[in-house]
C-alpha positions as CSV (number, residue, x, y, z in Angstrom):
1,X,113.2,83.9,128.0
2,X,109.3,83.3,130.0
3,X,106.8,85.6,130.2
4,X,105.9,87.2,133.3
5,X,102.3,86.3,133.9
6,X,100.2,87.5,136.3
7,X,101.0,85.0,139.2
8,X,104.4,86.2,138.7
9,X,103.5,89.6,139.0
10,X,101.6,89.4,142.0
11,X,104.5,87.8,144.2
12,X,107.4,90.2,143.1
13,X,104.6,93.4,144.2
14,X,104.3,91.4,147.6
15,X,107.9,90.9,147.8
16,X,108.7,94.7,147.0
17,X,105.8,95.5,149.6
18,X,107.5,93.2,152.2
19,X,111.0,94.6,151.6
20,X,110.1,98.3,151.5
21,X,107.0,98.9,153.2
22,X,103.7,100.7,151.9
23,X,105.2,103.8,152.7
24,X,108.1,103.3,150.2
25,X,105.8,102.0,147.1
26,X,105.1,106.0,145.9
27,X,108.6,107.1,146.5
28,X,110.2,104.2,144.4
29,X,106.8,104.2,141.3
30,X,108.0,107.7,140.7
31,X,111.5,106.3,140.5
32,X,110.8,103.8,138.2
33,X,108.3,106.3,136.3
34,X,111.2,109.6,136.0
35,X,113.9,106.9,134.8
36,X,111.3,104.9,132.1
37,X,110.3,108.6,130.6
38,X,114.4,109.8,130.6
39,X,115.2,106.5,128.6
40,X,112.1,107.2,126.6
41,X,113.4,110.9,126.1
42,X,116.9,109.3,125.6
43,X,116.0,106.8,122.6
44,X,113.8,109.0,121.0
45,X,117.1,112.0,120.7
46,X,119.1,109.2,119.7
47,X,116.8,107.7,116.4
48,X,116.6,111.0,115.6
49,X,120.2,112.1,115.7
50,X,120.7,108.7,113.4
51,X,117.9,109.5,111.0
52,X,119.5,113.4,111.0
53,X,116.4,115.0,111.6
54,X,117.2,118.2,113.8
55,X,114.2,120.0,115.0
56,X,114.7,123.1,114.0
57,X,112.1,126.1,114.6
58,X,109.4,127.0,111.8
59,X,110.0,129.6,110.1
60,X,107.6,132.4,111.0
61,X,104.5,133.4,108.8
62,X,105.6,136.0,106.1
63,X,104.2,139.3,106.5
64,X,100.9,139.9,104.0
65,X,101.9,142.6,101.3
66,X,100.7,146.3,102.3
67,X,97.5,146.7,101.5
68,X,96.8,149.4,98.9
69,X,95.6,153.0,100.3
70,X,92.6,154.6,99.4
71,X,94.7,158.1,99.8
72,X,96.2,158.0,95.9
73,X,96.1,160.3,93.7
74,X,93.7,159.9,90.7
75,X,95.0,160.3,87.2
């Protein structure tokens, strides 16, 4: 399979600017962007469902011991 070089390039962004006008260009790049980062999102939950890691929480910090009071009683 070629490469796309950067002739290529150039013609299909005139051809897309052609077909759907400057005013289209945002509307479809954020398109494009929200489905790359859901497959992203999508492979990502999928290696780690087959490597079995879960992300589960961290455990939280244990609580220090109580610190000794000066009140005692001396012996």
């Amino acid at each position: 399979m070629p490469n796309i070089g950067p002739g290529e390039l150039i013609l299909i962004l005139v051809i897309v600017l052609v077909i759907f006008g400057p005013g289209k260009l945002p509307d479809i790049g954020s398109a494009i962007g929200r489905g790359v980062r859901e497959f992203r999102k999508a492979s990502n939950d999928l290696e780690d469902s087959i490597r079995g890691e879960t992300k589960k929480p961290a455990p939280p910090p244990a609580a220090p011991p109580p610190a000794p009071s000066d009140t005692a009683e001396p012996k």
